[in-house]
N, C-alpha and C positions, 0 to 999 in steps of 0.2 A: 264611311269616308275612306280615303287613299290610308292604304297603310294600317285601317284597325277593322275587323271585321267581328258582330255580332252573331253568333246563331243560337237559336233552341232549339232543343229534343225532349219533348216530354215537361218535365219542371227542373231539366240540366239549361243553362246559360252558358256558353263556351265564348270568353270575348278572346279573340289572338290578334297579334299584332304580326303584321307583314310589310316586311320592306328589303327584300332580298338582296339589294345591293351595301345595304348598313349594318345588319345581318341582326334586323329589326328596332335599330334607333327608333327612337321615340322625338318624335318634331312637335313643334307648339300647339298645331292645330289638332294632334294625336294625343297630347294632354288631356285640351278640352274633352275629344271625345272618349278618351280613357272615362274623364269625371260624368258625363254628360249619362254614360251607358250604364258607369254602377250606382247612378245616383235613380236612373230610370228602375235598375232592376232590382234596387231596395224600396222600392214604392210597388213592388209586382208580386202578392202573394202566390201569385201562380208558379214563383224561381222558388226553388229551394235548395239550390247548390249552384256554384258558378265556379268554372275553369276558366282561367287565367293562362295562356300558353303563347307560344310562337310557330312562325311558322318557316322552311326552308330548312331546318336541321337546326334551329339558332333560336331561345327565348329569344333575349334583350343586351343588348351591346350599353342602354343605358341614352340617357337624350341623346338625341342628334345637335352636338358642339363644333359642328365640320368650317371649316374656313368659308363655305359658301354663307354662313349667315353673318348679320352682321353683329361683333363683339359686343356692343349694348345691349343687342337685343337676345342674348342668348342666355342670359339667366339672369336679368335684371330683379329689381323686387314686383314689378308687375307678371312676367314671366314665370315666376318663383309662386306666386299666387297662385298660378294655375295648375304650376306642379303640389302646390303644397294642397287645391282642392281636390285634386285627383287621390293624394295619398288619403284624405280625412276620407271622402266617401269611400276607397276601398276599408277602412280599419272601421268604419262606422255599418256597412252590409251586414244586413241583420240574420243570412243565411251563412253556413258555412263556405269558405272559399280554397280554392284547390292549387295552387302552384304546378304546372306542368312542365319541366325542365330539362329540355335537350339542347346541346350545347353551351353558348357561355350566355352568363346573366351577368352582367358587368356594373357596376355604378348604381344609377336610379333604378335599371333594369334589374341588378340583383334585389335589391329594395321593395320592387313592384312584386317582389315573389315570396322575401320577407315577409310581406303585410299579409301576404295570405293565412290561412289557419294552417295547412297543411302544407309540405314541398314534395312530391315524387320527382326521383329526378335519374335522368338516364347514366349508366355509369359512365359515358363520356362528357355529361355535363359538366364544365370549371365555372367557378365563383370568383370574384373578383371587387373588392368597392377601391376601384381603381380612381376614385377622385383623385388621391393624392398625385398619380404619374402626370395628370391635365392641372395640376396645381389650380384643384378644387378642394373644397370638402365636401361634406357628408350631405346628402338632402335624399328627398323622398321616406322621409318618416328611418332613414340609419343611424342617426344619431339615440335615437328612442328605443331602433328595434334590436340594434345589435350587443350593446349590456344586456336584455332582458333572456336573449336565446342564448351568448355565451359567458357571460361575466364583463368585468371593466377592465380585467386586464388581456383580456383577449381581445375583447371590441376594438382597444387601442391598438391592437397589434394590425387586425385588419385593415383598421381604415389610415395607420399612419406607414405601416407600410407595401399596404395595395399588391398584397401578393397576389397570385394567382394560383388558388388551389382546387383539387380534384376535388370528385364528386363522393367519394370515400371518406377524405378525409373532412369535407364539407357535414358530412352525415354525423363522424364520431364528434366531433365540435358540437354541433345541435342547431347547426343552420337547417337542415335537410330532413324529413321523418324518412323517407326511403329510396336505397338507391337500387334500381334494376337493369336490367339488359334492357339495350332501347328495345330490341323485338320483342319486351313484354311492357316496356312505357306506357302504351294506351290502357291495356287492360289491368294494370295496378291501377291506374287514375278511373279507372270505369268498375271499378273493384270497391274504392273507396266514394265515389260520386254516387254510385248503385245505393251503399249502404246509407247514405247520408238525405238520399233523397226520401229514401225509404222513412228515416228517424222524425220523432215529433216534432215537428218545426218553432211552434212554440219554446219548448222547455231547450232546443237546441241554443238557438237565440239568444235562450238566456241564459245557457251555462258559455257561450262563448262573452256576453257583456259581463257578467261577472269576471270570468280570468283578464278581461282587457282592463278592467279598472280596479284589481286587485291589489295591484301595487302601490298604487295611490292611495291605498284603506287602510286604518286598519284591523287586526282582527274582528273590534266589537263592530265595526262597519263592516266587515265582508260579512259576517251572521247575521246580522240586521239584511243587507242588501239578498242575501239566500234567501230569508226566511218571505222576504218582498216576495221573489219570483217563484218561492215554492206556494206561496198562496195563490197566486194567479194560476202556475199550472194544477193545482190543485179544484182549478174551478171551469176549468177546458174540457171538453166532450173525448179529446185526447188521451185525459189520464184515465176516463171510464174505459175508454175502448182496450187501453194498456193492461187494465188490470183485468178485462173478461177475456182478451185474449191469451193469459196468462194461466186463465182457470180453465179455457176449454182448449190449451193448449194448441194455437195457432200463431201465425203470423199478424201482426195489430198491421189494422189500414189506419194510419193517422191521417186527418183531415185538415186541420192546423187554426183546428178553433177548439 
């Protein structure tokens, strides 16, 4: 569709968003296909990592709230639906997901990169949950994600006063896992996509569901929920291959059964 573009390579998934003039706003019908594509590529055992990025120098400026649309319909509760399904199937993809980050990620947009497992981001990326300057607040899963990556009394400082910070100090925070020169941006994200595609798909999956509902548990329910997923990968052709490639000292081809 206009504005969101899907591609594969191999078992990488690369969804970016493109809209050169908004410097990649996110519009209604960009929602849907946000939800539409990762809801497709976690039904796709063939995906085993997905990039999340933008395109023109720019992730995500965050929805498009521009004066051309009209005020009811820019973030109503039906509206809000389709933002709120896009964030659940990205935090619900059963493969790992990559944040790719060059220039600004703003509002929902920074959010959309939040959700990912990973953030690489170029050292001229800036962060921004600028809700409060458009006298909004928080949505696309910021309310959820920003106490767990930096505490509550930082989250409050982001989103109530909507700075706009660099990409450095995005990183010592714990929004960000890594900042590099844009001229090595792709090959850190293909550095970390490389490895990930590489890893057991299975036991990945499940060490990423276990830390997403970790905090919700507790301890005797995170051991219980471990001991669940360590049985299942203990019954996959995955952990056979891990352990004879271990003994005849090579690289394991996991299959992801």
């Amino acid at each position: 569709m206009d504005g969101l573009h899907l591609a594969r390579t191999g078992a990488r998934a690369t969804l970016t968003l493109d809209r050169a003039r908004t410097k990649n706003a996110i519009t209604a019908p960009m929602w849907a296909g946000v939800r539409d594509h990762l809801l497709e590529l976690a039904a796709d055992d063939s995906v085993r990592v997905v990039v999340i990025t933008g395109a023109n120098g720019e992730f995500c400026s965050g929805a498009d709230v521009g004066p051309n649309q009209d005020r009811a319909d820019r973030r109503g509760v039906v509206a809000m639906a389709v933002v709120n399904q896009a964030a659940q199937a990205l935090h619900d993809l059963p493969m790992p997901s990559i944040a790719r980050v060059d220039g600004v990620a703003a509002g929902a947009g920074l959010n959309l990169a939040l959700g990912c497992d990973l953030v690489v981001a170029s050292d001229r990326a800036r962060f921004s949950e600028i809700f409060a300057r458009r006298s909004l607040s928080l949505d696309f899963g910021g309310s959820w994600l920003l106490p767990r990556l930096v505490g509550m009394h930082k989250a409050k400082e982001l989103a109530l006063l909507a700075d706009i910070i660099a990409a450095d100090e995005a990183a010592r925070i714990g929004l960000v896992n890594k900042v590099v020169p844009l001229a090595d941006l792709d090959a850190a994200v293909d550095e970390w996509a490389d490895r990930l595609e590489a890893g057991p798909p299975i036991a990945l999956a499940a060490s990423k569901s276990l830390l997403n509902h970790s905090i919700g548990r507790s301890f005797a329910e995170a051991l219980l929920a471990e001991a669940n997923a360590q049985a299942l990968n203990f019954s996959t052709d995955d952990v056979v291959e891990a352990m004879a490639a271990w003994i005849e000292k090579r690289d394991p081809d996991f299959v992801g059964r």
